[in-house]
C-alpha positions in Angstrom: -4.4 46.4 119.8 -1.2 43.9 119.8 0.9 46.3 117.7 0.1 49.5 120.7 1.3 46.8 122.9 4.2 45.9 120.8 4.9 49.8 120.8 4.6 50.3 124.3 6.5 47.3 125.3 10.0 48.6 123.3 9.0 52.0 125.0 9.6 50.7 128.3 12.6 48.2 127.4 14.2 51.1 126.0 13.8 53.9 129.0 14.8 50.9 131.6 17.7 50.5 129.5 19.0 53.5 128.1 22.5 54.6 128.9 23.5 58.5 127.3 26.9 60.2 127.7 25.4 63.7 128.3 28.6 66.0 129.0 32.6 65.7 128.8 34.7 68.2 130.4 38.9 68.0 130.8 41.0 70.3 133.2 44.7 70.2 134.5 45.1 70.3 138.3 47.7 72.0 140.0 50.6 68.8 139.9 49.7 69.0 136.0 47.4 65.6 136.1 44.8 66.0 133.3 41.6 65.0 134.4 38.6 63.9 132.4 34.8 63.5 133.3 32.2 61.5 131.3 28.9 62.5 132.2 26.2 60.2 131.7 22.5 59.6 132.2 21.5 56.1 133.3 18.6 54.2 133.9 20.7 50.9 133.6 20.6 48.4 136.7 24.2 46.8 137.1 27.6 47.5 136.4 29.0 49.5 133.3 31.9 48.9 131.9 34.3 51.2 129.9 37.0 52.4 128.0 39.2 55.1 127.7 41.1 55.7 124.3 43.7 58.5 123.1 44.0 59.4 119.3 46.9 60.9 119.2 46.5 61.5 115.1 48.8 58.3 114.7 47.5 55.4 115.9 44.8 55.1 118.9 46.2 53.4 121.9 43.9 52.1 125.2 44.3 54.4 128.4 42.2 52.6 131.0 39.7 49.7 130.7 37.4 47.1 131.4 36.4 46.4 128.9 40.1 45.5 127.0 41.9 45.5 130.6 45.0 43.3 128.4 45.7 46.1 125.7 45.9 49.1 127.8 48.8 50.6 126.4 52.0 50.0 129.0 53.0 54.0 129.0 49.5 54.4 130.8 49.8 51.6 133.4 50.6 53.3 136.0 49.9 57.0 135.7 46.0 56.6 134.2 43.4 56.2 137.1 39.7 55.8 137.1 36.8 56.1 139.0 33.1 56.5 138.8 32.2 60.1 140.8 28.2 60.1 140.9 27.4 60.2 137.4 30.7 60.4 136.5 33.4 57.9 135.0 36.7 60.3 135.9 39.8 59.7 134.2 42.9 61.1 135.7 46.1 60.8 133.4 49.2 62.1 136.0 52.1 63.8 134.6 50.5 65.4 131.7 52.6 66.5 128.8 52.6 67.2 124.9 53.1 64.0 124.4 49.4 63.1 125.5 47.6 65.5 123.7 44.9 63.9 121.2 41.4 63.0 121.3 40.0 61.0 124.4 37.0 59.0 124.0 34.9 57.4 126.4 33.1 54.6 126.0 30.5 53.0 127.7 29.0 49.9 127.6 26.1 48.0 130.4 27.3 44.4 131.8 23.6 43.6 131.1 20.8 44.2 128.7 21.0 44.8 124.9 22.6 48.8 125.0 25.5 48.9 122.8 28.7 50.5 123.5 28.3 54.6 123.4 31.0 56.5 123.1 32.0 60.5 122.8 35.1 62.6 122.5 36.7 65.2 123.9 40.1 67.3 122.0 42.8 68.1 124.3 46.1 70.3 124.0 48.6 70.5 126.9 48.6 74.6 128.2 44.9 75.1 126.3 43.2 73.2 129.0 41.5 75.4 132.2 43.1 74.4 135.4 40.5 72.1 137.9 38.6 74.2 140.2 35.9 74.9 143.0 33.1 72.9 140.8 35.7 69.7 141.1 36.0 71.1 144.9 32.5 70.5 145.4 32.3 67.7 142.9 35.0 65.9 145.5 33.6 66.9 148.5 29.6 67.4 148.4 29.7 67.7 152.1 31.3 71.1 151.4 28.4 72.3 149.8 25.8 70.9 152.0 27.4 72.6 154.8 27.1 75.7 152.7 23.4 75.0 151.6 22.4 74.4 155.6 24.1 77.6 157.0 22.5 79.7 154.6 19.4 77.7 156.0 20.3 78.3 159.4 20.3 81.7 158.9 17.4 82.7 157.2 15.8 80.3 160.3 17.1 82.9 162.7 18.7 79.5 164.4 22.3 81.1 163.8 23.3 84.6 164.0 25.7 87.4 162.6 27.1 89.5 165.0 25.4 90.7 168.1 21.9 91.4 169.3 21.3 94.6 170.9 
């Protein structure tokens, strides 16, 4: 009986504390600023730090952190920017050239509990990267899509029409 509880007390400690990078994706935007997102689940209660890294296949140099805010590398100081979009930390690297090419990782880490860091990685190459688009539209701007969701709603309610009645 006290192992099953041993068992289903590290069951629980681990689902209120888990913390899983689920998706990366990286586009260019139209003034040729790479952007990065970090998808993540999170049943974590508190802040999360991170880091961003670039391996350029030289050396590995800090973009943007928390984590390490005093080595972030000085040629990122000002053009890296970050920012946590719903389950999203978004890293947008302005001026994007050759030169920045590499393999980003993104590292997560809980300001409390006992997760670890987790990381994942994501290979870009300037002009091999799709350009940002209507799902970062309505990533940005969710009221765009509710007001798409409630017209179509509106509609089928008979509450708005197309066109006249006769």
């Amino acid at each position: 009986m006290k192992q099953l509880l041993i068992v289903s007390v590290l069951a629980v400690l681990s689902m209120t504390e888990g913390l899983e990078i689920t998706n990366m994706y990286a586009c260019i935007n139209k003034t040729n600023d790479l952007r990065i997102d970090c998808t993540y689940k999170t049943t974590v209660t508190g802040t999360i730090k991170y880091e961003w890294n670039l391996n350029n296949g030289k050396d590995t140099r800090v973009v943007a952190s928390t984590i390490h805010s005093n080595q972030i590398d000085a040629s990122f100081k000002k053009r890296a920017q970050t920012n946590f979009v719903d389950s999203s930390l978004r890293l947008t690297l302005t001026g994007f050239s050759n030169a920045d090419d590499g393999a980003y990782t993104c590292h997560l880490h809980p300001e409390t509990g006992t997760v670890k860091y987790i990381n994942k990685t994501i290979t870009v190459k300037h002009g091999n990267l799709p350009t940002c688009g209507a799902p970062g539209l309505m990533q940005d701007s969710p009221q765009v899509l509710i007001l798409i969701l409630s017209l179509g709603a509106l509609h089928i309610l008979g509450a708005l029409s197309y066109g006249s009645q006769n």
